[in-house]
N, C-alpha and C positions, 0 to 999 in steps of 0.2 A: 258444579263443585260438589254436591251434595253424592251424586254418583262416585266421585274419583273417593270421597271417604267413605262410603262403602266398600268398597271394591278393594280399597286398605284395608277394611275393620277385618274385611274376610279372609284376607292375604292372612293379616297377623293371627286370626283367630285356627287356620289351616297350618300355618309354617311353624306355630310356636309348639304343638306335641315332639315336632320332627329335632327342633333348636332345645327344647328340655330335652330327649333322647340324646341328642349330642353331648349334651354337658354334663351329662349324668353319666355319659358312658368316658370322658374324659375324667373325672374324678379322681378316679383306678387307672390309669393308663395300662397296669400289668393285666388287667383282663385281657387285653388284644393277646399278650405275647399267651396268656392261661389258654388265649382258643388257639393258640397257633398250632399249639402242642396239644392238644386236646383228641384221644383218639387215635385219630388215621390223620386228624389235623386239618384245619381249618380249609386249607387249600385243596382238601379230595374233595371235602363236602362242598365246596363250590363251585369245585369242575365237575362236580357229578349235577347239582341245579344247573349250570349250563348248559352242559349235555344236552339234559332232558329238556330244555327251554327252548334250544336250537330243532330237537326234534322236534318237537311240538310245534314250534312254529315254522319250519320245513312243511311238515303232513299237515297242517292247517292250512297253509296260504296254496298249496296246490290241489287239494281236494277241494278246500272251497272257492278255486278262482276256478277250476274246471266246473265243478257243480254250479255254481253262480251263474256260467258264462250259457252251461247247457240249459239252465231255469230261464235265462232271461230269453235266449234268441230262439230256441227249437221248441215246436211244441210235438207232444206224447200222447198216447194214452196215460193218464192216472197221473199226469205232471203235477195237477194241484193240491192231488193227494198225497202227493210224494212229498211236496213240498212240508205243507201239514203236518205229516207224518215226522218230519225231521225236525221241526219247529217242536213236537212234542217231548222231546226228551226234553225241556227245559221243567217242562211240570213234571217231570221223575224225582225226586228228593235226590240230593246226589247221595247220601250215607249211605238210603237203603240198597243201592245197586253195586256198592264196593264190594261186598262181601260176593254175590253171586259172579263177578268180575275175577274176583280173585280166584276163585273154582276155573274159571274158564282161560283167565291167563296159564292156570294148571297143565289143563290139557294140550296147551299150546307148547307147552315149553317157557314160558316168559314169564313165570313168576319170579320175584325179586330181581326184577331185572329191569334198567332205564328204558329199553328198550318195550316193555311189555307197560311200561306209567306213562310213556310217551305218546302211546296210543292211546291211554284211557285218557287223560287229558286234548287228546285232538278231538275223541268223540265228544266230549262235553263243551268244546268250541264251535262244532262244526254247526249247530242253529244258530247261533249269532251269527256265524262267518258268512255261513251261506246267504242268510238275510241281509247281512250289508253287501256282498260281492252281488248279490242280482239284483240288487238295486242300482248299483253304482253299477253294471254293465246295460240295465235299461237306460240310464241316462246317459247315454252315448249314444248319438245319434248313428243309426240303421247307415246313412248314406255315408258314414264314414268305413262301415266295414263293407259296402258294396263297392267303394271306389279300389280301394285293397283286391275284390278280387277280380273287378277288373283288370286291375294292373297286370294279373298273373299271379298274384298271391293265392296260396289255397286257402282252407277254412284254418286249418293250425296254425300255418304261418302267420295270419291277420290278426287271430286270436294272440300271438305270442308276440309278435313284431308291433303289431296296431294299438291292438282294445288292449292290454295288459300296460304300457305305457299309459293310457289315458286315464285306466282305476288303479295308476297308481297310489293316488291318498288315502284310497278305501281298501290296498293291501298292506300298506304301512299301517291303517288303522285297526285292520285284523290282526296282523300281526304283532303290533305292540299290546293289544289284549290277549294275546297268546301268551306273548314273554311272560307280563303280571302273573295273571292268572295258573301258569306255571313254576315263576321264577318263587311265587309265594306260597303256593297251595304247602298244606303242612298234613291234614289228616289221609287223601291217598298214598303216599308217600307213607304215612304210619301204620296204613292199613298193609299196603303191598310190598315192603319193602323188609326184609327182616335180618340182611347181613348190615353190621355196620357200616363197613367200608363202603356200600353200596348208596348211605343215607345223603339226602339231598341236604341242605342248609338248617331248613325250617326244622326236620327232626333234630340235629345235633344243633342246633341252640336251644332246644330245648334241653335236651340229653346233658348237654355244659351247665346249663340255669338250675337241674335240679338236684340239691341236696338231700342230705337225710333230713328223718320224718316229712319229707315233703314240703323241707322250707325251698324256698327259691332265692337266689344269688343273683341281684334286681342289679346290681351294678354290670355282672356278666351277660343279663338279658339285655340290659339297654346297647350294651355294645355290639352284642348279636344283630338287634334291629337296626345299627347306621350300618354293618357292613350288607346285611340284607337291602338297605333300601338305599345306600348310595346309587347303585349300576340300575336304577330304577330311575331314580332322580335325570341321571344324565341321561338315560333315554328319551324320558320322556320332554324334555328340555333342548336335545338337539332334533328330534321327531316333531313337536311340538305344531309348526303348521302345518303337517300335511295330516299328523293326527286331525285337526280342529275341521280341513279340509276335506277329508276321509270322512268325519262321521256326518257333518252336513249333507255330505254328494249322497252316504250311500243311507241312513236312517231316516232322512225327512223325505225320499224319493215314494210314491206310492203310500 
């Protein structure tokens, strides 16, 4: 008994920021229609955070189910250091490397562009990603991708027919930490981003919230936040067990 009111106190103490943000952005109803119109209007800067979200979690789940798949089954020279190596960008502060990213989106061509923040956000996924996907491709037993190539399957086929089926929880789990961690980020986006029309959510609800001398327009911010975290909500709510399944298989492995 004592467990189930817990486990309530926490529900209530988690859901109620989210249920004050609703009511509060209900107040004003006319803020929804103030963003609709707002700019370029509420509906680019959310197809523009999709975009990027979609990329991002595209070049995340296929760089890191291929990386994962080659960390767990093949061994290298310098595998462990590679590995290492890629686990290290976590200890990078992200701030400091925006600026010298931005110089090199430059030279690429991809400055201000979804396409050029879609990559910087895959890079800063890709130690987590990698770390769950070669987990969750060692605990898949070896004699299930040997009967595959028995069969006549090759190594790609097995890989993509077989093993990619069986870590499915732990690419659903990479994945929906992709979406977040992109559908939300606010300051790359502010750093590398400098056409309007080009701005993802997180900058134009700010851009709506901020008045002169710097007061802020807390009824327009609350509302900003339920459309930013509805498609959040519903994800992770229909994703739910295979996220819970996902990070079991591939974080407590090794």
């Amino acid at each position: 008994m004592s467990r189930y009111l817990t486990l309530s106190a926490l529900a209530v103490l988690f859901l109620f920021p989210l249920a004050w943000s609703g009511y509060a952005s209900l107040e004003e109803p006319s803020n929804y229609l103030e963003m609709a119109v707002f700019g370029e209007g509420v509906g680019t800067y959310a197809a523009n955070s999709a975009l990027v979200s979609f990329m991002t979690v595209a070049g995340t789940l296929a760089v890191s189910a291929l990386g994962g798949y080659g960390f767990a089954r093949f061994d290298f020279p310098g595998k462990n250091l590679l590995f290492l190596a890629t686990l290290a960008i976590l200890m990078v502060p992200y701030a400091t490397i925006l600026i010298p990213l931005y110089v090199l989106l430059g030279y690429l061509g991809l400055q201000n562009s979804l396409v050029g923040l879609s990559l910087v956000f895959v890079m800063f996924q890709l130690p987590f990603a990698l770390f769950m996907m070669r987990n969750a491709f060692e605990a898949v037993p070896r004699e299930l991708e040997e009967a595959a190539l028995v069969d006549g399957c090759g190594t790609f086929m097995a890989f993509s027919r077989i093993l990619l089926h069986a870590v499915r929880p732990a690419l659903i789990t990479v994945g929906l930490f992709a979406f977040l961690a992109s559908w939300n980020d606010f300051f790359a986006p502010l750093i590398l981003l400098n056409d309007g029309a080009s701005f993802t959510l997180p900058v134009a609800v700010v851009s709506m919230t901020s008045q002169t001398m710097g007061a802020i327009d807390y009824g327009m911010l609350q509302s900003g936040v339920m459309v930013m975290a509805i498609p959040c909500l519903i994800l992770f709510i229909v994703l739910q067990r295979h996220y819970v399944r996902g990070f079991m298989s591939g974080a407590l492995r090794g």
